[in-house]
C-alpha positions in Angstrom: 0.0 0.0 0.0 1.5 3.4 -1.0 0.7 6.7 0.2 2.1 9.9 1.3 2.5 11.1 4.8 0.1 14.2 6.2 -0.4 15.7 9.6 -3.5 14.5 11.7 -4.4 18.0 11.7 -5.2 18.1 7.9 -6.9 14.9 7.9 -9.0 14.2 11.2 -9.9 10.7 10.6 -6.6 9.5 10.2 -3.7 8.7 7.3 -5.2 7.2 3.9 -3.8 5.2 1.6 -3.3 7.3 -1.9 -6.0 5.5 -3.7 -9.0 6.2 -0.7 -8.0 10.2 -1.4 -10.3 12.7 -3.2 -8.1 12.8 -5.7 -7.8 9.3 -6.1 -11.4 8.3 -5.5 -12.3 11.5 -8.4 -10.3 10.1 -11.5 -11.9 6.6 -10.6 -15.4 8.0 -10.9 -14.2 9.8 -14.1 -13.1 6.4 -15.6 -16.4 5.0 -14.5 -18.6 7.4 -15.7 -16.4 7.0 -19.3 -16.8 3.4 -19.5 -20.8 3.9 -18.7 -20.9 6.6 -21.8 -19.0 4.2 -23.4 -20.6 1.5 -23.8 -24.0 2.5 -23.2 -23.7 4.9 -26.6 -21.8 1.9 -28.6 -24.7 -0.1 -27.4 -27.4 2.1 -29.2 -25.3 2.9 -31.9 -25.1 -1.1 -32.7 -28.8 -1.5 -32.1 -29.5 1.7 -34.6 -26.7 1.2 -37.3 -26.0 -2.6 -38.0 -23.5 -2.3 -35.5 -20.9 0.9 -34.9 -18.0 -0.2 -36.9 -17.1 -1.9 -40.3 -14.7 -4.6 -40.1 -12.8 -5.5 -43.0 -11.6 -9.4 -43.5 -8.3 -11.0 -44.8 -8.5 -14.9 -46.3 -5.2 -16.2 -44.4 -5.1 -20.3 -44.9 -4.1 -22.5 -41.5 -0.3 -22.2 -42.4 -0.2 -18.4 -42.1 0.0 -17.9 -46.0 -2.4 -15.3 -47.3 -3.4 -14.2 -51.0 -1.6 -10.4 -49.3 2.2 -10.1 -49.0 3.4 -11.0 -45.1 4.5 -7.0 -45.6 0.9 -6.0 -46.0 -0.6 -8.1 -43.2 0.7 -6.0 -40.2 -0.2 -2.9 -37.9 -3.0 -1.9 -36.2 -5.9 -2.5 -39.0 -4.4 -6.4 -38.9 -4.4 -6.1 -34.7 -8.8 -5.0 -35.7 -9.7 -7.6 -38.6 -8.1 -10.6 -36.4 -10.3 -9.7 -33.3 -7.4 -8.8 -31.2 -8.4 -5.2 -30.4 -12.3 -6.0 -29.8 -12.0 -8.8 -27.8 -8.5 -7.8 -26.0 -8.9 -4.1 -25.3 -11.8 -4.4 -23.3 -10.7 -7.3 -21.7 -7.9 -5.4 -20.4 -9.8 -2.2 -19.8 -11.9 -3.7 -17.5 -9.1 -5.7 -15.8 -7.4 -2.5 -15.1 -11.0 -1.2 -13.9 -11.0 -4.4 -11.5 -7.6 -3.8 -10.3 -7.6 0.0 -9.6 -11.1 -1.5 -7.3 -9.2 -4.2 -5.6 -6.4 -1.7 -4.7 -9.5 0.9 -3.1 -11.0 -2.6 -1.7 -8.0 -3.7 0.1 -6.9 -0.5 1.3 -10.3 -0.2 3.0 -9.5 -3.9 4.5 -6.0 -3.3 5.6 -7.5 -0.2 7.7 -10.1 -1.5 9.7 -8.4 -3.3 12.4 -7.1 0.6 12.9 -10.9 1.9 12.5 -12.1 -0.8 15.4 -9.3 1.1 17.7 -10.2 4.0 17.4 -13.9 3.5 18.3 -14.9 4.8 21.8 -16.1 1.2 23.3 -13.2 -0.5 21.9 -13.3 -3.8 19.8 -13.2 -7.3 20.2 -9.6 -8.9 19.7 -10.5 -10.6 17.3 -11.8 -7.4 15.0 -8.7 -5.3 16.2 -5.3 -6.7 17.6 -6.2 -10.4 16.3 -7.4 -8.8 12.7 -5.5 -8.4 9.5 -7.0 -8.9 6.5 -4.2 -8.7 4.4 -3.2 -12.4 5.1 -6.3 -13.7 3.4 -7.1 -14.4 0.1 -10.0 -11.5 -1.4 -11.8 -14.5 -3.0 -12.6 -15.5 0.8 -11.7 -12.3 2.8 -15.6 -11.3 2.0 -17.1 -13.7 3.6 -15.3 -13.4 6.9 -16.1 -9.7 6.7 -19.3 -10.2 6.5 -19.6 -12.9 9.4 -17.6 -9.7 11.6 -20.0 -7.4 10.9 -17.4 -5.4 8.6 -19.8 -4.7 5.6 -18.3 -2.4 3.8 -14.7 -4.8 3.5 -17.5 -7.1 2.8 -19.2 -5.4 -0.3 -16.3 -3.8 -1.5 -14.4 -7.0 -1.7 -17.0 -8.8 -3.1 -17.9 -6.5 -5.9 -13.5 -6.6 -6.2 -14.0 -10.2 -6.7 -16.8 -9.6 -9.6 -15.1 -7.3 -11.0 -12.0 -9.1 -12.0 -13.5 -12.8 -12.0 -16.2 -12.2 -13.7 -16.7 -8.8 -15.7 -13.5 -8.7 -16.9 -13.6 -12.3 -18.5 -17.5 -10.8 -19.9 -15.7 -7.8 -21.5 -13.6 -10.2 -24.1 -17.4 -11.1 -25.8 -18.5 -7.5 -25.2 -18.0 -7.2 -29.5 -19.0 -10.0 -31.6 -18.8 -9.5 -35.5 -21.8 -10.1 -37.7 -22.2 -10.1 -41.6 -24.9 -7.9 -42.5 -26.4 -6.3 -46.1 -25.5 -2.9 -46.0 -27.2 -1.0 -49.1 -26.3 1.8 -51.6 -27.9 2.8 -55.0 -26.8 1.3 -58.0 -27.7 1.6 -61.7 -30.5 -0.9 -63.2 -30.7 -1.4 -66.9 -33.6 -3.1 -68.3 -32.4 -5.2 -71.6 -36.0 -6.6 -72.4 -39.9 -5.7 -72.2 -43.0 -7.8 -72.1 -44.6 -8.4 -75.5 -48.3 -8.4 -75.3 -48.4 -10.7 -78.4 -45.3 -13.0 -77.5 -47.3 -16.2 -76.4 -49.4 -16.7 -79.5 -50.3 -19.6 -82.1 -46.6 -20.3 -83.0 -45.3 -21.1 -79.4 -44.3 -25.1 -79.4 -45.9 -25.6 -75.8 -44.1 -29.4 -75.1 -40.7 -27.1 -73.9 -42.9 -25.5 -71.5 -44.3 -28.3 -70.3 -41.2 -30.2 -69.6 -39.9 -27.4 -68.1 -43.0 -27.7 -65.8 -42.5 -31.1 -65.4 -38.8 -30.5 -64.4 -40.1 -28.0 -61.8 -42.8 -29.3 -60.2 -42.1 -33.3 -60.9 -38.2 -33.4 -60.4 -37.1 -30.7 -58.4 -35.4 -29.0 -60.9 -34.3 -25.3 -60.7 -36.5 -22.8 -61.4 -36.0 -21.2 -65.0 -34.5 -17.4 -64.3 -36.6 -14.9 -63.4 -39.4 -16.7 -62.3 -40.8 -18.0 -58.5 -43.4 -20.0 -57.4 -46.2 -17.8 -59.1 -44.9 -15.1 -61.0 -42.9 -13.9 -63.9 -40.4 -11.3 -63.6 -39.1 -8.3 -66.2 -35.1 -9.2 -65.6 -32.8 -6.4 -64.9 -29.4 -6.4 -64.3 -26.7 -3.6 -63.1 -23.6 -2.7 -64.4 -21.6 -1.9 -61.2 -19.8 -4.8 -60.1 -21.2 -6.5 -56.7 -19.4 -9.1 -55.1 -20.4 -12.7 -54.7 -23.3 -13.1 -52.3 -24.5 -9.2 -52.4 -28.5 -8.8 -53.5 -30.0 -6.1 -55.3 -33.5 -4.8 -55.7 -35.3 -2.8 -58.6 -38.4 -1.7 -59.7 -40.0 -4.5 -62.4 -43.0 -6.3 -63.0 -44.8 -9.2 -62.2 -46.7 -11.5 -64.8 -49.1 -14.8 -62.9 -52.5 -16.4 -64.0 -54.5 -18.7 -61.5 -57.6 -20.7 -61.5 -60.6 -20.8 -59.4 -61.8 -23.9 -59.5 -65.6 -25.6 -58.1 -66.5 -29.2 -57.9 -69.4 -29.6 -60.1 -72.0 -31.8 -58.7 -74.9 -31.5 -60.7 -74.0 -32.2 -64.1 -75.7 -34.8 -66.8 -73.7 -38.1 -68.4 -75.2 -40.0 -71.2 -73.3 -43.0 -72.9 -74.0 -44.9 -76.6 -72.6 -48.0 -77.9 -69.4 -47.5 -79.7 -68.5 -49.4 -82.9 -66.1 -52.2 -81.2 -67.6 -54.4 -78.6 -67.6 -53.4 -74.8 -66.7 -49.5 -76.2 -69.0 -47.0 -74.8 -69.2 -43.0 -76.7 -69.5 -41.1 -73.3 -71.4 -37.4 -73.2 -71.2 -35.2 -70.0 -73.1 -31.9 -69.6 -73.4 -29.3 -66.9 -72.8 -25.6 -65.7 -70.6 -23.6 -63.2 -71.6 -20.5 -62.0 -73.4 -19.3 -65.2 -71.6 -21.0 -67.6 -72.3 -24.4 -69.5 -70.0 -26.6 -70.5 -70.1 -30.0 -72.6 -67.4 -33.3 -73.1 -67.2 -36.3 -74.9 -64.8 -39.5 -74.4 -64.7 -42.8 -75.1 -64.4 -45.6 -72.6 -63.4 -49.2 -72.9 -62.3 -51.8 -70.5 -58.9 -51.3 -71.9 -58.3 -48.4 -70.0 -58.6 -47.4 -66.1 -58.4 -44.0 -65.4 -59.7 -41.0 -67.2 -58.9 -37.3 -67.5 -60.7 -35.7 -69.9 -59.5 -31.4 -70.7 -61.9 -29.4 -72.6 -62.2 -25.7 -72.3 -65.0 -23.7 -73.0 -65.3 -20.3 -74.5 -69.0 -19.5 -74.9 -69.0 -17.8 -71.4 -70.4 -14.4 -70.2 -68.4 -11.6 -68.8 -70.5 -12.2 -66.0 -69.2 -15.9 -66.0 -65.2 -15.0 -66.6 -65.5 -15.5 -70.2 -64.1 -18.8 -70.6 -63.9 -22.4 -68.7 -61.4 -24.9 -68.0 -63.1 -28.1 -67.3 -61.2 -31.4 -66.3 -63.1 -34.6 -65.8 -61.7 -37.6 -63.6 -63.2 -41.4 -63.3 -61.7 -44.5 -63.3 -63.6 -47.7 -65.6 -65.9 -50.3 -63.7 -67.8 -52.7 -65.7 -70.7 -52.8 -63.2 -71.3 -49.1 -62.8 -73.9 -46.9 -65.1 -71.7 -45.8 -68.2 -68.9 -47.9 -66.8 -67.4 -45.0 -65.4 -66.8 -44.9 -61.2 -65.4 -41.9 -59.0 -66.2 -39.4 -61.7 -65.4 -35.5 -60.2 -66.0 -32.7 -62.5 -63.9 -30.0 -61.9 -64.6 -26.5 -64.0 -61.9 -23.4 -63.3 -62.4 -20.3 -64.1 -59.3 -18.6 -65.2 -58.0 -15.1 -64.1 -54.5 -12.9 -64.8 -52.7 -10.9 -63.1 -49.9 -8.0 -63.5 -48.7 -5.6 -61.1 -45.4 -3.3 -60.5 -43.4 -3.7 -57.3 -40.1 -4.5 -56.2 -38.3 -7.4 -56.7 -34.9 -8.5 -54.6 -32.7 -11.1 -56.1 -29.1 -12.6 -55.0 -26.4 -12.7 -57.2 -24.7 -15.2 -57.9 -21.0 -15.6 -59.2 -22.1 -18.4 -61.7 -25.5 -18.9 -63.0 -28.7 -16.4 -63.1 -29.4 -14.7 -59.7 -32.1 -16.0 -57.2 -35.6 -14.2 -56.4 -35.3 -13.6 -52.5 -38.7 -11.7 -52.6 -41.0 -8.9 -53.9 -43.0 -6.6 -52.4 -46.0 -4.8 -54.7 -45.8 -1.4 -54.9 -48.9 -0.8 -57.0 -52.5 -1.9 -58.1 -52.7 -4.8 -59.6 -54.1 -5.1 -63.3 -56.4 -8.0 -63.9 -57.1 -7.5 -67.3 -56.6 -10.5 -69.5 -53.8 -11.1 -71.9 -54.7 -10.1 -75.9 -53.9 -13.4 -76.8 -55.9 -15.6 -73.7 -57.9 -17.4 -76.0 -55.0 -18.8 -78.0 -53.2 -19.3 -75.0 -55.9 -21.4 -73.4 -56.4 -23.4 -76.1 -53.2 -24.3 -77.3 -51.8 -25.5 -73.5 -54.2 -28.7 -74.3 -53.0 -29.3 -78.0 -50.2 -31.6 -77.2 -50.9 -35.1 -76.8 -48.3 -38.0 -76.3 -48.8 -41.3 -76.6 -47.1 -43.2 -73.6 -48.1 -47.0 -73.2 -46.7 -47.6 -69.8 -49.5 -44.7 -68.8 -52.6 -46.0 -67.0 -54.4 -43.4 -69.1 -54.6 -41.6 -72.4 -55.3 -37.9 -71.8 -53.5 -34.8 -73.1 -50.1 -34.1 -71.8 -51.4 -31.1 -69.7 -53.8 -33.5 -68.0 -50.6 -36.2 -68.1 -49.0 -33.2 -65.9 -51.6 -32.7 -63.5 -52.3 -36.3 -62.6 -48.7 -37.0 -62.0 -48.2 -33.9 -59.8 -51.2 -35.3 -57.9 -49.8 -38.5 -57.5 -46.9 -36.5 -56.2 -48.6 -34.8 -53.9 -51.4 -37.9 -52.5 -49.9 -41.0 -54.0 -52.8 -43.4 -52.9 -55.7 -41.0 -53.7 -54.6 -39.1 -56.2 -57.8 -38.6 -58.3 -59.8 -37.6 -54.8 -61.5 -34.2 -56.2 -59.4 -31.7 -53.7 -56.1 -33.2 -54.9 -56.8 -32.8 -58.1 -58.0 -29.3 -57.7 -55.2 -28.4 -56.2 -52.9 -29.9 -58.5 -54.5 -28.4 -61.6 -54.0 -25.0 -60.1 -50.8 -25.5 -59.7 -50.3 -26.5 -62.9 -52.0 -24.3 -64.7 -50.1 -21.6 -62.8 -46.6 -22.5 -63.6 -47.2 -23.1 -67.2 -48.3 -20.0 -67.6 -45.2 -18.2 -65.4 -43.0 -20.4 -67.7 -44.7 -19.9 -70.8 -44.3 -15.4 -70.1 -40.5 -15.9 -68.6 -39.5 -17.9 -72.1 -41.7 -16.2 -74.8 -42.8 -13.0 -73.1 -40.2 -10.5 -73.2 -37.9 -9.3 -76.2 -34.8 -7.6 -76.5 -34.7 -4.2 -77.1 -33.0 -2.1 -79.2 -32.3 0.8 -76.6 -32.4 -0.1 -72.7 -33.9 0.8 -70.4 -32.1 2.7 -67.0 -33.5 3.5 -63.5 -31.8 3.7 -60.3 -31.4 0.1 -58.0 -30.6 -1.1 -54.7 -27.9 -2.9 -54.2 -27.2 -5.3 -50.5 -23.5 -6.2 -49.7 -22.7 -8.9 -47.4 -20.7 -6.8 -44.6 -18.6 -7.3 -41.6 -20.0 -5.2 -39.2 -18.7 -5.4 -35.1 -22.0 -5.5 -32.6 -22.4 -5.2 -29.2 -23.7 -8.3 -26.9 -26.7 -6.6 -25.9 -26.9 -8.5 -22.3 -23.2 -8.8 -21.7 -23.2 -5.0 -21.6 -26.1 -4.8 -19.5 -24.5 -7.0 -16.7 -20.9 -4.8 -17.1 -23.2 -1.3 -17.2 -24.2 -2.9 -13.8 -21.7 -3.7 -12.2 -20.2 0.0 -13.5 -23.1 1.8 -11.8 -23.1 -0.4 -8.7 -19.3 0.9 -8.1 -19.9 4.1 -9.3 -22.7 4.2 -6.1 -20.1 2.6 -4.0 -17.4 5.2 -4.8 -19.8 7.8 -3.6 -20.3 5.7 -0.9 -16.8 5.7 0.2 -16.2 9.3 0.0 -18.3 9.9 3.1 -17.9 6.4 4.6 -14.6 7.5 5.5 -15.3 10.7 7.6 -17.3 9.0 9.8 -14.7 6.0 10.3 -11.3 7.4 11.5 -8.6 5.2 12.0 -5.4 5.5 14.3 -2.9 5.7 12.0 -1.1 9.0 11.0 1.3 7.3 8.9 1.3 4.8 6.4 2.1 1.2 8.4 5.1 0.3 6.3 7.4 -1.5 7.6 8.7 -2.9 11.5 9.8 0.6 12.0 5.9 2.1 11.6 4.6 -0.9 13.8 6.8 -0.5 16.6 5.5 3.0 16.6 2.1 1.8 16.3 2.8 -0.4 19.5 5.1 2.0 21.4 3.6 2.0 25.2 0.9 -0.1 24.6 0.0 -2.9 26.7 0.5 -5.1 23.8 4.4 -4.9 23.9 4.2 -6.6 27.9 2.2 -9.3 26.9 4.6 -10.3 23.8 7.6 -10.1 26.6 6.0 -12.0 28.8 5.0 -14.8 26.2 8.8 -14.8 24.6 10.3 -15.6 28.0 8.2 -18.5 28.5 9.9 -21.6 28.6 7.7 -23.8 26.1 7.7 -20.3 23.4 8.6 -21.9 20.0 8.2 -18.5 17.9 4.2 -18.7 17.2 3.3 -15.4 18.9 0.0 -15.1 17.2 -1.2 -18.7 18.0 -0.2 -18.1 22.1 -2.4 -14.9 22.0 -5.4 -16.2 20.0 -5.3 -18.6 23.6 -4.5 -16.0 26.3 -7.3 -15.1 28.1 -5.6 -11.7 28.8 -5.7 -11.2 24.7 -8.8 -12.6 23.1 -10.9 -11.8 25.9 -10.6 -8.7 25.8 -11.7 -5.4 24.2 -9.2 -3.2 22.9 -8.6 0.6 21.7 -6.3 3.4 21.2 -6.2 6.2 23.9 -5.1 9.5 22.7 -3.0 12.0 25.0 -4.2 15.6 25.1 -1.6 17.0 22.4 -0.3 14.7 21.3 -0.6 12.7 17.9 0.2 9.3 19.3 -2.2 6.9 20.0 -1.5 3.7 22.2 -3.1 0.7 22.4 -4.2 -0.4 25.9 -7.4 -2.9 26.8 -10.3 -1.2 27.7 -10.0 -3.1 31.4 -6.6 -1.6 32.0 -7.8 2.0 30.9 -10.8 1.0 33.9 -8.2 0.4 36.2 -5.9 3.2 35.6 -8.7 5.6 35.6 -10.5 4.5 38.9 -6.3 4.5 40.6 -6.4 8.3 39.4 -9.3 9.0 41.3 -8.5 6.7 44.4 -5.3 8.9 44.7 
């Protein structure tokens, strides 16, 4: 313990160690209140920004080569990128912080036996003559503190022991780094526009559909610019983003989707065909206003059935137009040999609307739709060429004869994507309903991505948004909140102090350094007879302490520190003896 010698006169309640000074106890609070600002303003900063700082990275391989010369890779931006600065620094600012506490901690231990002196009833041996706190560890020295009664060695040890053991050790995973997409405009240039007439009567439909069947049957990837539903206008950018970064621009979207009803009151009639057990089947009915009509034959020869038709005598009251899709399987006992029949009529609809579209880029192949967000009204108008469009999707027919069925290869689609989807009961109504949306949906998405746009002669430019994957450094939100704790909790005990110590003077008016400054200490007291007396006795084998702990004429007694009149010297007498000497100056 260091300190600096000053007369009793400046400082009534006794000599104090340099670091339990005003002085002292005043920078302390200053680096307190800093590390509070601190990290309390990083801590919004990384909640607000992404984080407070960007950190940049260096690819170095496990034997310390790097794709940078060993020149380049040095100085205090390589100290930041490898983490040693973010997760060292405040390690060791706060272990400082823990041990400028310990130091104000143990000074306030190493002066209480000193404090229990000077008190005006005296103190228990064992809190004052017996007492030094010094000789015991401060991961322990709280609890005995506490068990004397000595609560502030207690909490100021305790929150010495937090500090270094445990805040310190936080302070290394104050930071942690985190890739995040910062943003910045970019340039978009627009290479193609939809063509109102581009899906018309010369569009070979059996690509589509195998790219449908790719999709939906095989898990293949999505054609470019296209999702689950939709049709994109493709952009691009001719900045130069780096692998993994996303952009977003303004485009459009192109979808179609059915609404589809289970038709239940319909009317089937069946005539003799020219071969034997052939039957010329005739189905009839009407869906919400509009009537519809098929005809199919069916022979024992084949099971299942899945008749497409559409229908375009329909109002504009009834959507125009129909898709109508007929399912049965054979059975030689029912009426028209047909069994399980569901028909199943869909009204079509279309759909284009503006809004923006993000995609990630990708340093080989077409970039990926992340998501899009519509920014306007959506136009439902249909197509100019929706007739041809509709019809034309059931034109091709394959023959397959390792099929269960002869339908067209639209309706080939749809029952294999439902025995996808149900396997067992595939041609149940609501799995085929669903499946013939589906269908029907991505044909058309493929079918605008492949023959709906075309180049053109001049681009097109607008302003984009590109996302780059960044380094950024966070702060731990609840690691800081235990360390801002801890920080105000000593900041409160710091204030604490600073009048704790007025109202508990010690004896000392020196620093105890030394023999020299405890045989002052000890000069006169009674304490210096009863060590003589113990040395000369004949079993004394050095263990002074040990002999007094046992001596009645020690531990049972209290002890303090009288003070002459004028004088600056205290000695230590027990609070008996001062009895006695009193009542002998009043006997004589």
């Amino acid at each position: 313990m260091s300190g600096q010698r000053q007369e009793s006169s400046l400082q009534p309640y006794g000599w104090l160690s340099g670091c339990l000074r005003w002085p002292s106890l005043l920078t302390f609070t200053i680096f307190d209140i800093a590390l509070v600002a601190t990290i309390l303003s990083l801590t919004i900063a990384s909640s607000k920004n992404d984080g407070f700082v960007t950190i940049a990275s260096h690819n170095v391989t496990s034997s310390g080569s790097s794709s940078q010369s060993a020149g380049d890779f040095n100085g205090i931006d390589s100290f930041w990128d490898l983490g040693v600065l973010w997760t060292s620094l405040p390690s060791f600012v706060f272990s400082l912080f823990g041990a400028y506490w310990a130091w104000i901690a143990s000074s306030i231990a190493e002066r209480q036996p000193y404090v229990e002196l000077r008190k005006e009833g005296g103190a228990e041996a064992r809190k004052s003559i017996l007492l030094d706190y010094r000789v015991t560890a401060s991961v322990w020295r709280w609890w005995g503190a506490f068990r004397m009664s000595h609560y502030t060695v207690g909490t100021t040890t305790l929150l010495s022991v937090f500090l270094t053991y445990a805040v310190a050790p936080f302070a290394a995973r104050l930071f942690v780094p985190e890739v995040v997409m910062l943003s910045e405009p970019i340039p978009i240039i627009y290479n193609e526009a939809y063509n109102v007439n581009g899906i018309n009567a010369t569009v070979d439909w059996r690509p589509v559909l195998d790219t449908v069947a790719a999709t939906l049957l095989y898990q293949g990837n999505k054609i470019p610019w296209t999702d689950a539903e939709r049709a994109f206008r493709p952009f691009t950018t001719s900045s130069h983003l780096v692998s993994g970064s996303n952009m977003a621009a303004d485009t459009t979207a192109f979808s179609a989707y059915l609404n589809c009803e289970l038709v239940d009151d319909y009317t089937i009639t069946s005539t003799d065909g020219t071969e034997d057990s052939t039957k010329n089947v005739q189905l009839s009915g009407k869906d919400r206003g509009c009537s519809f009509k098929q005809s199919f034959g069916v022979s024992s020869t084949q099971e299942i059935y899945f008749k497409t038709t559409v229908e375009f005598g329909c109002s504009a009251q009834a959507y125009y137009s129909r898709l109508v899709f007929t399912a049965a399987t054979y059975s030689s006992s029912a009426s028209h040999s047909l069994d399980k029949i569901s028909v199943i009529s869909c009204a079509t609809g279309y759909r284009q609307v503006e809004g923006t579209l993000k995609v990630s880029q990708s340093s080989s192949g077409p970039p990926a739709i992340q998501s899009f967000d519509e920014t306007g009204e959506p136009d439902t108008e249909r197509p100019t060429l929706w007739r041809v469009f509709e019809q034309d999707i059931f034109g091709p027919v394959s023959l397959d004869p390792n099929t269960l069925w002869s339908t067209t290869d639209m309706g080939s689609l749809i029952l294999y994507y439902a025995k996808r989807l149900q396997p067992s009961n595939f041609l149940t109504s609501e799995v085929l309903t669903e499946a013939i949306s589906k269908v029907f949906t991505t044909i058309y998405l493929n079918a605008v991505a492949i023959h709906g746009f075309e180049s053109l002669s001049e681009s097109d430019t607008a302003t984009g948004t590109a996302f780059s994957p960044t380094t950024r450094l966070f702060v731990v939100p609840w690691v800081s909140y235990i360390i801002l704790a801890f920080l105000i909790i000593t900041l409160c005990s710091v204030a604490f102090l600073t009048f704790r110590l007025q109202d508990c003077p010690s004896i000392l008016t020196e620093e105890p350094q030394g023999l020299l400054s405890m045989a002052a200490i000890l000069d006169k007291s009674e304490l210096s007879g009863i060590v003589s007396d113990m040395r000369q006795e004949a079993e004394f084998n050095g263990g002074i302490r040990e002999r007094g702990i046992s001596r009645p004429a020690v531990k049972d007694r209290k002890w303090r520190a009288a003070n002459d009149s004028g004088s600056s010297s205290w000695v230590v007498r027990s609070v008996r003896a001062e009895e006695m000497g009193t009542a002998e100056r009043l006997l004589g």
